[in-house]
C-alpha positions in Angstrom: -47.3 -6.3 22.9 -46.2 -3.0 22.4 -43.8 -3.6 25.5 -42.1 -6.4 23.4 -42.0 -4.6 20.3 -40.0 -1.6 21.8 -37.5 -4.0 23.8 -36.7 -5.2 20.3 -36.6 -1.6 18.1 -34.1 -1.2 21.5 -32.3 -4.3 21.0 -31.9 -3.5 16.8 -30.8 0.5 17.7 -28.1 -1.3 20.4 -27.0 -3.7 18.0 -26.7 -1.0 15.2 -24.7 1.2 17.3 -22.5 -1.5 18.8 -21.5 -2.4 14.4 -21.3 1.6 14.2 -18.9 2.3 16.6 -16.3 -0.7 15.8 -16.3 0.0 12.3 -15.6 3.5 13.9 -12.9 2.1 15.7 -11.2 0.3 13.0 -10.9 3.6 10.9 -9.5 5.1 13.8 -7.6 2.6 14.4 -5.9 2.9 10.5 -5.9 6.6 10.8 -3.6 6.1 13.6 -1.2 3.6 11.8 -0.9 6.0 9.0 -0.2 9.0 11.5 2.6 6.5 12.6 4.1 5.9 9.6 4.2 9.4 8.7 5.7 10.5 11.9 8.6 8.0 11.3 8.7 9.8 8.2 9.3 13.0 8.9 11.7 11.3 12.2 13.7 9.9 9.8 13.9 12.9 7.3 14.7 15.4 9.9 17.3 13.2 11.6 19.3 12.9 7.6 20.0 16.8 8.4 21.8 16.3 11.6 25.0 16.3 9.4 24.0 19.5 8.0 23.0 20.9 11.2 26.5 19.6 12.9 28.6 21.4 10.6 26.7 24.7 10.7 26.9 24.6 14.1 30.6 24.0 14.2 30.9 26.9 11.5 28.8 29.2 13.8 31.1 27.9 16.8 34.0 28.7 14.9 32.8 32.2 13.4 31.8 33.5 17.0 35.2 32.5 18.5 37.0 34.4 15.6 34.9 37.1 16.9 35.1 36.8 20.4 39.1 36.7 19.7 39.0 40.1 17.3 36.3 41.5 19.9 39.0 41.1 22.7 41.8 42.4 21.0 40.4 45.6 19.9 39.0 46.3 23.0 42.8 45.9 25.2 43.6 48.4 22.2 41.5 50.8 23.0 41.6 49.9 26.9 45.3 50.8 27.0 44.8 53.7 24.3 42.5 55.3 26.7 44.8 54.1 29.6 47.7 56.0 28.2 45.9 58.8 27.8 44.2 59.0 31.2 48.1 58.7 32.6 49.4 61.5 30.9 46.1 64.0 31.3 46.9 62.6 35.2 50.6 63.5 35.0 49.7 66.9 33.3 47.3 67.8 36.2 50.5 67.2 39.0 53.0 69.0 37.3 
């Protein structure tokens, strides 16, 4: 009797679990489609600044070849100021 009556407290407990865990499941289940949709989201917000980010980064390509450009000619001026200079100390020193 008491054999019985435990097979079936077991039986109820499985049964009870088994409804637990696929209502579980389903939540998780719609947790995960929101996630998705609010992924896409934000994937389809970030990709409306790529615009934005192109033309800032053409600006910044721009900028820094102005700057490579002003860079390099101010250092040849100075390069051949110093050359000059090291020439004539050097021709001072032989005469």
């Amino acid at each position: 009797m008491a054999n019985t009556f435990l097979l079936t407290v077991l039986y109820v407990v499985a049964i009870i679990l088994l409804v637990v865990f696929i209502v579980v499941g389903f939540k998780l289940i719609k947790l995960l489609d929101k996630i998705d949709r609010i992924a896409d989201n934000v994937e389809d917000k970030v990709n409306s600044f790529n615009g934005a980010f192109s033309v800032i980064r053409n600006a910044a390509d721009g900028i820094a070849s102005i700057s490579d450009t002003v860079t390099f000619g101010v250092s040849s001026a100075i390069s051949k100021i110093v050359n000059k200079f090291i020439k004539k100390k050097e021709e001072d020193e032989y005469e």
